[in-house]
C-alpha positions as CSV (number, residue, x, y, z in Angstrom):
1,X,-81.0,7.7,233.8
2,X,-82.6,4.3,235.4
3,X,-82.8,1.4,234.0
4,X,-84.0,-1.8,234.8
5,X,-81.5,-4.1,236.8
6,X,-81.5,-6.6,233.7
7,X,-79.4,-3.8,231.6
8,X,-76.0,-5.3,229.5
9,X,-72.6,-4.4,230.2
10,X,-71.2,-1.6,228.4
11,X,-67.7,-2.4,227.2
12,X,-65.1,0.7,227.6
13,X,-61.7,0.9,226.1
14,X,-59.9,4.0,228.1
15,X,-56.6,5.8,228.6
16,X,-55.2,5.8,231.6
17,X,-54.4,9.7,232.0
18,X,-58.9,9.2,232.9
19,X,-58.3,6.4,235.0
20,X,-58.7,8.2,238.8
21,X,-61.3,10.3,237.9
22,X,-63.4,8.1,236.1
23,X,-62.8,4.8,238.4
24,X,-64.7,7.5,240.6
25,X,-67.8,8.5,238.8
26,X,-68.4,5.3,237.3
27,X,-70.3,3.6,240.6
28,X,-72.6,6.4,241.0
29,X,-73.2,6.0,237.1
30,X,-73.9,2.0,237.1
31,X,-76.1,2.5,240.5
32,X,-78.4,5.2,238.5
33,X,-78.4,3.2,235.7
34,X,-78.4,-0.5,236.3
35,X,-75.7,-0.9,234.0
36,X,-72.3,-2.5,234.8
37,X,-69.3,-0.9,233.1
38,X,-66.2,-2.6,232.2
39,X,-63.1,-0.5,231.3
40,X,-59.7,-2.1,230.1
41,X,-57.3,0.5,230.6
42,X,-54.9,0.8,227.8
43,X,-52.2,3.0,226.6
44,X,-52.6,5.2,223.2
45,X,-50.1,2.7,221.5
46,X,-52.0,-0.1,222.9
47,X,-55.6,1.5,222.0
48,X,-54.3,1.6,218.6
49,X,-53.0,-1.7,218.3
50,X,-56.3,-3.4,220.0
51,X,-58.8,-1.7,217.5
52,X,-56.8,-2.5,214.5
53,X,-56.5,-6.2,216.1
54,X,-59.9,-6.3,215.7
55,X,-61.5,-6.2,219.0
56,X,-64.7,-4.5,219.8
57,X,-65.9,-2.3,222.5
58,X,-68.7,0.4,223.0
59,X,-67.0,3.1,223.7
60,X,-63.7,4.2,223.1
61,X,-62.0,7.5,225.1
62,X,-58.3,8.3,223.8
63,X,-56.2,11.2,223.1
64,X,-58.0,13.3,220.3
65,X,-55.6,12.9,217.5
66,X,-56.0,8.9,218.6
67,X,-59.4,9.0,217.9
68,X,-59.7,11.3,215.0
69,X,-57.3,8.2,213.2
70,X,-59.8,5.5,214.4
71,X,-62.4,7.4,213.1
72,X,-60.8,8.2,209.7
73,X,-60.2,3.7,209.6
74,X,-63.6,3.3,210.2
75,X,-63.6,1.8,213.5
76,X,-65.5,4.6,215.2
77,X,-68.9,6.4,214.6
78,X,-67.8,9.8,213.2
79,X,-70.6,11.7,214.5
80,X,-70.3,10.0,217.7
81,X,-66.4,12.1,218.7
82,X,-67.1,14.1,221.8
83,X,-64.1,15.5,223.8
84,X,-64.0,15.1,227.5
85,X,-61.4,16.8,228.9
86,X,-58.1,17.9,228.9
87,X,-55.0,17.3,230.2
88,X,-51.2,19.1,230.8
89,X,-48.2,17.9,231.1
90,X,-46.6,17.6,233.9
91,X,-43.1,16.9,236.2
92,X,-42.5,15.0,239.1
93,X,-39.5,13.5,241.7
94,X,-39.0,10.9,244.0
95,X,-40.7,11.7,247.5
96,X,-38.8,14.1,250.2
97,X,-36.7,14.6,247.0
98,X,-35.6,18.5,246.4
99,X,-37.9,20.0,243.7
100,X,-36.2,21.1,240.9
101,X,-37.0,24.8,239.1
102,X,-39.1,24.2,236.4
103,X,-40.7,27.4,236.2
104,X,-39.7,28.8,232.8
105,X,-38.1,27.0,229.8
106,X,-34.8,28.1,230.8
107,X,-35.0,26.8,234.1
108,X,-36.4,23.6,232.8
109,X,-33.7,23.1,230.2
110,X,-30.7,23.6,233.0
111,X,-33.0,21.2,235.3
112,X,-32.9,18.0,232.3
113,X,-29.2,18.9,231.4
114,X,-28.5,18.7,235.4
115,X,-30.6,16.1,235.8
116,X,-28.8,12.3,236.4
117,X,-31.9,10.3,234.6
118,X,-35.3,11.8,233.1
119,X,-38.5,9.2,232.4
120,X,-41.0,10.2,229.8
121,X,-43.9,8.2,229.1
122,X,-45.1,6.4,225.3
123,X,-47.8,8.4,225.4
124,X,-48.9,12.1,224.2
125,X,-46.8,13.8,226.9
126,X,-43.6,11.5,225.9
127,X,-44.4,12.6,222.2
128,X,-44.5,16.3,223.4
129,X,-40.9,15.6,225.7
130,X,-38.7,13.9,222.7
131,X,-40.4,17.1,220.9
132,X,-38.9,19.1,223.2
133,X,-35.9,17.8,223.7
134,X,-35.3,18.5,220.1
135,X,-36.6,21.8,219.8
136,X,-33.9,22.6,223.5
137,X,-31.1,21.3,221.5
138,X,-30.3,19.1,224.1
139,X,-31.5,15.3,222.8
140,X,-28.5,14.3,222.1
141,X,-27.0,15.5,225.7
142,X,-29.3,14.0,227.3
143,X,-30.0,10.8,225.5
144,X,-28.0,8.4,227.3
145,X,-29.8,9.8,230.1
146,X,-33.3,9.1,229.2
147,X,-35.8,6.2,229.7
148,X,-39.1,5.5,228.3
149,X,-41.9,3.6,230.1
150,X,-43.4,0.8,227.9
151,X,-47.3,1.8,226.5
152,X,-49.8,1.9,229.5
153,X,-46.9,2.0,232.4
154,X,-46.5,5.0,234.1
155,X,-43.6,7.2,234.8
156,X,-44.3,7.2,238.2
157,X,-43.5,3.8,239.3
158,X,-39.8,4.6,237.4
159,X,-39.7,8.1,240.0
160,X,-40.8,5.9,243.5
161,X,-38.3,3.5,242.3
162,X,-35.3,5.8,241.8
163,X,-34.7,4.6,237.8
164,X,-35.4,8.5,237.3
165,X,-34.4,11.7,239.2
166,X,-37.4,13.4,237.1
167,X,-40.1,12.5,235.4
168,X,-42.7,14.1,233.0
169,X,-46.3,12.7,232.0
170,X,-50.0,14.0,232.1
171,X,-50.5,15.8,235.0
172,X,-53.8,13.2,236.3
173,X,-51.2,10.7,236.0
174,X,-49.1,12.1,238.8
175,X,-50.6,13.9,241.0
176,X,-52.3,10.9,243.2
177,X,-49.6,8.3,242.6
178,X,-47.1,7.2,246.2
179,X,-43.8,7.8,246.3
180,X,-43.4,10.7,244.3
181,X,-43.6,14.6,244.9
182,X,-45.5,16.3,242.0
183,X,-43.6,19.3,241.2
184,X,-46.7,21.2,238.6
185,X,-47.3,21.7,234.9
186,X,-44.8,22.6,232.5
187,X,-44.4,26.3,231.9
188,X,-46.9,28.1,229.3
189,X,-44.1,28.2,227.0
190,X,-43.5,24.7,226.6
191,X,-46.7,23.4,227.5
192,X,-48.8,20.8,225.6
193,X,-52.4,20.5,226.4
194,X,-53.7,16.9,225.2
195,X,-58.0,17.0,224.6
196,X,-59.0,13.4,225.3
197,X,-62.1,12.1,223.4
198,X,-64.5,9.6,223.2
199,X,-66.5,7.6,220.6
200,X,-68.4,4.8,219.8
201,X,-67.4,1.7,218.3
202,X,-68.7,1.1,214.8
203,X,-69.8,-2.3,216.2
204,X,-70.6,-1.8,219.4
205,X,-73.4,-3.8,220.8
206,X,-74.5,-0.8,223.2
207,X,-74.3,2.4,221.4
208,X,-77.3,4.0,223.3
209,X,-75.7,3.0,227.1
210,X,-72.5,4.4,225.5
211,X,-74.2,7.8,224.6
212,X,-75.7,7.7,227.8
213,X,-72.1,7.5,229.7
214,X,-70.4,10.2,227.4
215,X,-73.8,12.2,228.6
216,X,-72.9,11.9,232.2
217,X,-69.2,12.3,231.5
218,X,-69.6,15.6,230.0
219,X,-72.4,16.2,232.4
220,X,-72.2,20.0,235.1
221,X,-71.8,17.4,238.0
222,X,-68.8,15.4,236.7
223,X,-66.6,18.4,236.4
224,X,-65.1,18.6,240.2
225,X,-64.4,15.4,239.9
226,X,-62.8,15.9,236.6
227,X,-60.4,19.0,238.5
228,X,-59.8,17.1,241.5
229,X,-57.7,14.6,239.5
230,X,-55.7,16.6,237.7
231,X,-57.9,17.0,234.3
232,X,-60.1,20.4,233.1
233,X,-63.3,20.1,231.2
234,X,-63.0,20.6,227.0
């Protein structure tokens, strides 16, 4: 992958749920390369709402169904989609906090109606909760009990801070955060598995060093890294 030192910056607009494990293999990346990648980390309302605005970046890595909309406006290269990884939904509490049972959907249900406050995120895994919620027959129960983080904040920093007894989000975006105890994924049941994906701008200004990161991304080597924090490969 090397490239001489005089190689551009490659412009990345990213979710955060790929944040941890990619903030990892991106120096290894740049030092093979010789190119300098600069992500804005943005949440999927946000993504939406940047492309639209008209901004421009090289490569663009967002929940599937995110993408597959960009690509159907025209802002990204159709050919170019390739997914990444995938992600659950998980649960967390407040550190030293008891874990809740959250083993089956019926323990899960009685856990949200017990439960004094429940955070969700604005994200794919919020989408899948209010989903849920409704589906339980509990959303109206527990609405005055709910709170939803603004796009590209995570529930987390509403668990360390005790806004929420519970909270529920991607599972990469839990399990390395302080001040909380991750409790796991969501039973089978009720699960919802988000593919994130990637693709290039239609006027991005370095489509090849963009292909090239996707490459490495999706590359045997990347894949523990990938696990560690929280994600599977496609």
């Amino acid at each position: 992958m090397a490239h001489d030192a005089t190689a551009a910056e490659l412009k990345v607009l990213a979710s955060p749920a790929s944040r941890e494990a990619y903030s990892e293999l991106l120096p290894p990346f740049e030092g093979a390369t010789g190119y300098k990648v600069a992500v804005t980390w943005s949440g999927t309302q946000n993504i939406r709402k940047q492309i639209t605005a008209g901004e421009v970046y090289d490569l663009v890595i967002a929940a599937r169904s995110e993408l597959d909309e960009l690509v159907t406006r025209g802002a990204i290269v159709p050919q170019s989609r390739v997914d990444l990884m995938k992600s659950a939904v998980g649960a967390a509490v407040r550190a030293g906090a008891l874990k809740p049972d959250i083993v089956s959907g019926a323990t899960l249900k009685k856990t949200l109606l017990a439960a004094r406050s429940i955070g969700y995120s604005s994200g794919p895994s919020g989408a899948h909760m209010a989903e849920l919620f409704e589906r339980m027959g509990i959303a109206d129960k527990i609405k005055a009990k709910v709170k939803q983080t603004p796009a590209g904040m995570r529930v987390a920093s509403l668990i360390a801070s005790g806004e929420v007894e519970i909270g529920f989000q991607q599972v990469s975006e839990l399990v390395t955060e302080r001040g909380i105890d991750y409790i796991g994924r969501l039973p089978a049941e009720v699960q919802n598995i988000t593919v994130f994906a990637a693709g290039i701008h239609r006027q991005a200004r370095e489509p090849q060093a963009a292909q090239e990161l996707v490459k490495y991304f999706i590359s045997p080597a990347s894949v523990s890294v990938i696990i560690k924090h929280g994600l599977e490969p496609p």
